[in-house]
C-alpha positions as CSV (number, residue, x, y, z in Angstrom):
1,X,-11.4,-3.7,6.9
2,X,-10.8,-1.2,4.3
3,X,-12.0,-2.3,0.4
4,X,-11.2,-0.9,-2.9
5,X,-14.1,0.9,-4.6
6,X,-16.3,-0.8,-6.3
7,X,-15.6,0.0,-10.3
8,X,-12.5,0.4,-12.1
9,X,-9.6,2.6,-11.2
10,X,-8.5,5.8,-13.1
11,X,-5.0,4.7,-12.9
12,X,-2.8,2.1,-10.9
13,X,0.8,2.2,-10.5
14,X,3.8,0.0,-8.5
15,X,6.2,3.0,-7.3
16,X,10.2,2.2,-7.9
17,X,13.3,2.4,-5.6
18,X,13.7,5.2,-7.2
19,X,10.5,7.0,-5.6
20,X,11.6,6.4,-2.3
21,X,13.1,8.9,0.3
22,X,15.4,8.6,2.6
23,X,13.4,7.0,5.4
24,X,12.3,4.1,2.9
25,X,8.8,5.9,1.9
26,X,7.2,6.6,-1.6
27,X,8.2,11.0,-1.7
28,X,4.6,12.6,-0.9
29,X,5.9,14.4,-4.7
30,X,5.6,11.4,-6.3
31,X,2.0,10.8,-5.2
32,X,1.0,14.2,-5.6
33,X,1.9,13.9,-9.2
34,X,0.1,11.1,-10.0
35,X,-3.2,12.4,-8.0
36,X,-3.1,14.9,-10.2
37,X,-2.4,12.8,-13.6
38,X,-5.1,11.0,-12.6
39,X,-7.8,13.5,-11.6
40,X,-6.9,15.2,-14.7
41,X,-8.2,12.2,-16.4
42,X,-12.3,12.8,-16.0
43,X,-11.4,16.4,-16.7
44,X,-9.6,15.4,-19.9
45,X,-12.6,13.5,-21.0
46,X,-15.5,16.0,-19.6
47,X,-13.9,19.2,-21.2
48,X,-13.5,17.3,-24.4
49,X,-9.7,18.3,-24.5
50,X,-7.0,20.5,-22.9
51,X,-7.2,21.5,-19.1
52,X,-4.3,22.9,-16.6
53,X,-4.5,22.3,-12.3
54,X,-5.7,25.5,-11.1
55,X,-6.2,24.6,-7.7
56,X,-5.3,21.5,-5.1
57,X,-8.5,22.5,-3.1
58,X,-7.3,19.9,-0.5
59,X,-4.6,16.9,-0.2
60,X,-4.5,14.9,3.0
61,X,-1.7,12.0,3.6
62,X,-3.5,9.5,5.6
63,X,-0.9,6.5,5.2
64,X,2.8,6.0,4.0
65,X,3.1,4.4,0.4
66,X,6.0,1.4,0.5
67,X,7.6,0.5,-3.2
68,X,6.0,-3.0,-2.7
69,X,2.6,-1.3,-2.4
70,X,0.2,-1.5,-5.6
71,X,-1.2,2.2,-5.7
72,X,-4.9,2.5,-7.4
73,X,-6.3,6.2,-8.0
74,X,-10.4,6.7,-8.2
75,X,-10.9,10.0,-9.1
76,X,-14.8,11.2,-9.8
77,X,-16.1,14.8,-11.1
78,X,-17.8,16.7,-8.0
79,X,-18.6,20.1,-9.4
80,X,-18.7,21.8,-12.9
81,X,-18.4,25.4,-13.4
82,X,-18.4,27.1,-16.9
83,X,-15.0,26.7,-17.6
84,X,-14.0,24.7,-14.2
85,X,-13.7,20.7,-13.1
86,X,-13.7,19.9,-9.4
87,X,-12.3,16.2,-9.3
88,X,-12.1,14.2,-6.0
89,X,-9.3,11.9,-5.8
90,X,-8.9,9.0,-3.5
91,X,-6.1,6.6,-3.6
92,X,-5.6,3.0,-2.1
93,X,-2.7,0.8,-1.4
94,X,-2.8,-2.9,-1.8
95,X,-0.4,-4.0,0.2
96,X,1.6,-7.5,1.5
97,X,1.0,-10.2,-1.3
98,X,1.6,-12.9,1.3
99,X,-1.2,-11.7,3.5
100,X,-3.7,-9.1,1.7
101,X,-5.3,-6.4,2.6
102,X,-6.2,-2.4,1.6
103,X,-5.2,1.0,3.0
104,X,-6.7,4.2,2.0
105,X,-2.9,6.6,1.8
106,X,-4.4,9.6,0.3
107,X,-7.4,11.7,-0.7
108,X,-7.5,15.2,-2.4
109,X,-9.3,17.4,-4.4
110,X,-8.5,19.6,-7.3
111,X,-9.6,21.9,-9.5
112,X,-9.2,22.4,-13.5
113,X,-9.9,24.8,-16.1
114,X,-10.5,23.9,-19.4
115,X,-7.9,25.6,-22.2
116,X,-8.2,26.5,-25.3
117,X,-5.9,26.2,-28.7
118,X,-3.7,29.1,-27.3
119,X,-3.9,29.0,-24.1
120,X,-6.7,30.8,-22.6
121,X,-10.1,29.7,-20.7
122,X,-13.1,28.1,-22.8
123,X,-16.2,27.1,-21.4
124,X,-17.2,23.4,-20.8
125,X,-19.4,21.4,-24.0
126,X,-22.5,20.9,-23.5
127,X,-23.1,17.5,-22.3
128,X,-25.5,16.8,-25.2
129,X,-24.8,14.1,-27.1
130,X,-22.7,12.5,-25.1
């Protein structure tokens, strides 16, 4: 039996009718989008301020996503490069109020840089002080 994580998610989010396609599913867009709003969350916070996708290093659908399904998003920092963020992704459904239980619908991996004021690449603060 599949569990969530054990801390708190990066983000959690009930899909709409609207983010359904035409055979009844969540679109595989709609969670790609919010893998990446939510890997780019311990990016946000590690580069200490603006960072852009570079790279989806690796996105695998395991399970569909239904619009009754409560979708949570862990996402945890794997590598640091000098301006780069690697951040691993994994994303569970809770599905079935009346009867419980947790599906693992997606993992991924991406890559970010961190930007500076106009745009270009910066390297990552020190972790000092922190």
């Amino acid at each position: 039996m599949t569990k969530l994580p054990d801390r708190e998610p990066t983000l959690r989010v009930l899909p709409l009718p609207k983010d359904l396609n035409q055979s009844g599913d969540v679109f595989g867009g709609w969670l790609m989008a919010h893998v990446d709003i939510a890997g780019s969350i311990p990016a946000i916070r590690r580069a200490r301020g603006r960072v852009v996708t570079i790279a989806v290093n690796s996105f695998v659908f395991r399970e569909p996503v239904f619009v009754t399904d409560l979708v949570s998003f862990y996402a945890t920092i794997v590598r640091e490069g000098t301006t780069s963020i690697t951040v691993d992704v994994e994303v569970y459904s809770e599905r079935d109020p009346m009867n419980p239980h947790v599906v693992k619908v997606t993992e991924a991996t991406l890559t970010y840089v961190a930007l500076d004021e106009r745009g270009g690449k910066r390297p990552l603060p020190s972790m000092e002080g922190r």
